[in-house]
C-alpha positions in Angstrom: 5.9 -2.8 4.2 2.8 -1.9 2.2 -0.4 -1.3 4.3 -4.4 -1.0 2.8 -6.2 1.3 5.3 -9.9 0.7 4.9 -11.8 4.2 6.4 -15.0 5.5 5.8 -14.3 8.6 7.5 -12.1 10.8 5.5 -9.9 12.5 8.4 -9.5 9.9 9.7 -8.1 8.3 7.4 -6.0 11.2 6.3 -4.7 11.3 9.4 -3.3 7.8 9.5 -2.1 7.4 6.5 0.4 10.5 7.3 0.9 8.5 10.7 2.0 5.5 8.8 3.7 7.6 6.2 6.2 9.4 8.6 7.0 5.6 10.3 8.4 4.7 6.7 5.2 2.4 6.1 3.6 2.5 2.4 -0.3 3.4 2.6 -2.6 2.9 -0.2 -6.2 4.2 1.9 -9.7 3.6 0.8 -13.6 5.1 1.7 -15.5 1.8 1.4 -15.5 -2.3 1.0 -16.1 -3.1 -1.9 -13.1 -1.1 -2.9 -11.2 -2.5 -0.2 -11.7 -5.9 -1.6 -10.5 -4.8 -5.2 -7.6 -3.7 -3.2 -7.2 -6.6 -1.5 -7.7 -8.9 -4.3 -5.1 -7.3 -6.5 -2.6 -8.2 -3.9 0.8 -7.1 -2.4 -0.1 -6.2 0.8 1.6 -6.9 4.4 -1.3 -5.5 6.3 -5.1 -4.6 6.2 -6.0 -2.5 8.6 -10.1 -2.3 8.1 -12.7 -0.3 9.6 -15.8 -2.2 10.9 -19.0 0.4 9.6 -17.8 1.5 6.0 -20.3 1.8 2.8 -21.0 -0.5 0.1 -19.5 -3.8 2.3 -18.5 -3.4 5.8 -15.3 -4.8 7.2 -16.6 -7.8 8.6 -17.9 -8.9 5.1 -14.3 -8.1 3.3 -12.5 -10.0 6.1 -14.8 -12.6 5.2 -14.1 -12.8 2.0 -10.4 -12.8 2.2 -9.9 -15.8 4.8 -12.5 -17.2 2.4 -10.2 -16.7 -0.6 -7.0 -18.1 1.3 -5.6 -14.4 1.9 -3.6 -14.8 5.1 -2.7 -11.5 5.6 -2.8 -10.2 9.0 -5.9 -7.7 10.2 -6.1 -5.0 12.6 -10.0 -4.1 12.9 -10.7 -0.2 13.7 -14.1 0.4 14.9 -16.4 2.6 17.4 -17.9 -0.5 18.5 -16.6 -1.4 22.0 -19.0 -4.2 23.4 -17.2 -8.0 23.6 -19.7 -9.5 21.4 -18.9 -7.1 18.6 -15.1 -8.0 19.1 -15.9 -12.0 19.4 -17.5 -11.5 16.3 -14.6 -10.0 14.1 -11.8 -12.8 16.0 -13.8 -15.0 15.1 -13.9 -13.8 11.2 -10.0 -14.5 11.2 -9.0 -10.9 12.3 -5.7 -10.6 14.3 -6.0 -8.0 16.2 -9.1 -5.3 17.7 -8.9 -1.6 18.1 -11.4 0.7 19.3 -12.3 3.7 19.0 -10.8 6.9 19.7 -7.6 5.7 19.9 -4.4 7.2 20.9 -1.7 7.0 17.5 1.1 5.2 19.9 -1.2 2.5 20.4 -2.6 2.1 17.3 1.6 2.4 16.1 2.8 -0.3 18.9 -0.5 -3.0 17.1 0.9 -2.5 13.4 4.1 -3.4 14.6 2.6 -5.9 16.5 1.4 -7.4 13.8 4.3 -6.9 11.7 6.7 -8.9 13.9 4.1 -12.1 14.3 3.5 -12.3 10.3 7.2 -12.0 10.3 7.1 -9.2 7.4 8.7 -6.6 9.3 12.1 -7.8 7.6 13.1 -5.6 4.4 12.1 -7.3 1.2 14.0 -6.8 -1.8 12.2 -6.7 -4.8 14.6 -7.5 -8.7 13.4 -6.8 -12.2 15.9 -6.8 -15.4 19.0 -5.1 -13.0 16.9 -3.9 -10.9 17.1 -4.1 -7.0 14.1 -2.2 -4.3 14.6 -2.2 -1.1 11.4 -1.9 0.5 13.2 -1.3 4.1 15.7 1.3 2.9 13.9 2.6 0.1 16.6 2.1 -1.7 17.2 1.2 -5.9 20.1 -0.6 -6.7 21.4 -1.1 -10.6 24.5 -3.1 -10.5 27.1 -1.1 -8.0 25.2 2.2 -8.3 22.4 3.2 -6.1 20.3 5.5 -5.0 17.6 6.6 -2.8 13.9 7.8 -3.6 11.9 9.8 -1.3 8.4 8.1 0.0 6.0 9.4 -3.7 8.7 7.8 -5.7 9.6 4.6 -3.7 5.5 4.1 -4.2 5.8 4.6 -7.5 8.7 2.2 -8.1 6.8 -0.5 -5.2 4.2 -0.8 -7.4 5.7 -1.0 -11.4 8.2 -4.0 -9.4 5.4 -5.6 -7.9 3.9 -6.1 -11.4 5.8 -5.4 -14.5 4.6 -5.2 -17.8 1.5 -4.2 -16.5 -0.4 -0.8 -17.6 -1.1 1.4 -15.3 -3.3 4.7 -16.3 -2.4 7.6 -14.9 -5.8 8.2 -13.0 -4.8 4.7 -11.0 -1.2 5.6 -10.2 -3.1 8.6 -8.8 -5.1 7.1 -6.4 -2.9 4.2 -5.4 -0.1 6.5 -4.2 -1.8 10.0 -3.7 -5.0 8.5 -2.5 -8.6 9.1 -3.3 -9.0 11.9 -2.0 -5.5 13.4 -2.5 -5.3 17.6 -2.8 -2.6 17.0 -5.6 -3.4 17.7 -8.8 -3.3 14.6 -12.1 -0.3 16.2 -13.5 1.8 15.3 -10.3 2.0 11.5 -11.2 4.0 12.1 -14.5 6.1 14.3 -12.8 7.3 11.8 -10.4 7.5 9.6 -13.6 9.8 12.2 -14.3 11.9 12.1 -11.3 12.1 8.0 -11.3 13.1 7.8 -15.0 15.8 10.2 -14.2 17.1 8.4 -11.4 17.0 4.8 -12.6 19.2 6.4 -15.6 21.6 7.9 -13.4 22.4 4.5 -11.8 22.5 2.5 -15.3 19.1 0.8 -15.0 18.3 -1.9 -17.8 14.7 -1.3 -16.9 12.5 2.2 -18.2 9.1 3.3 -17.2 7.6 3.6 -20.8 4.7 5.6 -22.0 1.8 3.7 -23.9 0.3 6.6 -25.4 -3.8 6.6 -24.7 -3.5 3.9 -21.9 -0.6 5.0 -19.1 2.8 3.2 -18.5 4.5 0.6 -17.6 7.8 -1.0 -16.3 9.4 -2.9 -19.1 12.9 -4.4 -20.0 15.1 -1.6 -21.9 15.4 -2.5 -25.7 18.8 -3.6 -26.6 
């Protein structure tokens, strides 16, 4: 299950996303709206979780926007604003669901999974490409009758080439989708995880490779006969 956490506030954020992590859920996290929305817009996601007061376009406006655009995916709002008018004002926006703040992480778990079980995407979702198989609930990549697991860096990686193949990524985006924005890690740790997943979908005899486009980043494209 891939979550977008939407947080101004950096520890926050951090903190949740290791939360999230740790319960086997798939974080990209984000500082402001408007990149929220780009977020959003580029799709594959199961859950937004979005705080109210963030920079640039607050959470009520990209809510907005997505019911606007058709995007049914269920929303947990996070904010410090406690008073019924402020949470009548983002149910009525089209969110699912209303946290506020401080709240204790059990809680805050026991919603997500709330939501998870009503929107009915709680079920593992296998995702194909070429002889590819990725199971998003085992973490699992399945080649034929050989498979084998990837820890949570490398199942991200993989999520996101499946999601869209034949697409480009750079390395500076791989790096904030799965690291995050503000990630300690240095650039050089996204090709070595491209390392570690080209070596494993050889071992298990994928007809599928991660290629390098030299200047631009890589992509996930058929193997050459």
């Amino acid at each position: 299950m891939r979550i977008l956490l939407a947080e101004d506030e950096v520890s926050i954020a951090k903190a949740l996303k290791v939360l999230l992590e740790k319960n086997k859920y798939a974080v990209d996290a984000v500082h402001d709206g408007e990149t929220a929305w780009d977020y959003i817009e580029a799709g594959g996601y199961d859950l937004l979780v979005l705080d109210i007061m963030m920079p640039r376009l607050d959470g009520l406006e990209v809510l907005k926007r997505a019911r606007a655009a058709g995007i049914a995916t269920p929303v947990l709002l996070l904010t410090a604003k406690s008073e019924v008018e402020d949470k009548v004002a983002g149910l009525d926006a089209g969110a699912d669901d209303y946290l506020a703040k401080p709240f204790a992480a059990s809680e805050f778990l026991a919603r997500v999974r709330a939501l998870s079980r009503r929107s009915g995407v709680y079920a593992p979702e296998l995702l194909q490409y070429a002889n590819l198989t990725l199971d998003c609930g085992k973490y699992t990549l399945t080649a034929g009758e050989n498979s084998v697991r990837l820890n949570n860096k490398e199942f991200q990686l993989c999520e996101l080439f499946m999601r869209n193949p034949r697409h480009v990524f750079s390395t500076e985006h791989l790096m904030e989708r799965v690291w995050g924005l503000d990630a300690e890690a240095e650039i050089d740790v996204v090709w070595t995880y491209i390392g570690f997943l080209r070596k494993k979908m050889k071992q298990i005899g994928a007809q599928a490779e991660l290629r390098t486009i030299r200047g631009a980043g890589y992509t996930l494209e058929a193997a050459s006969c």
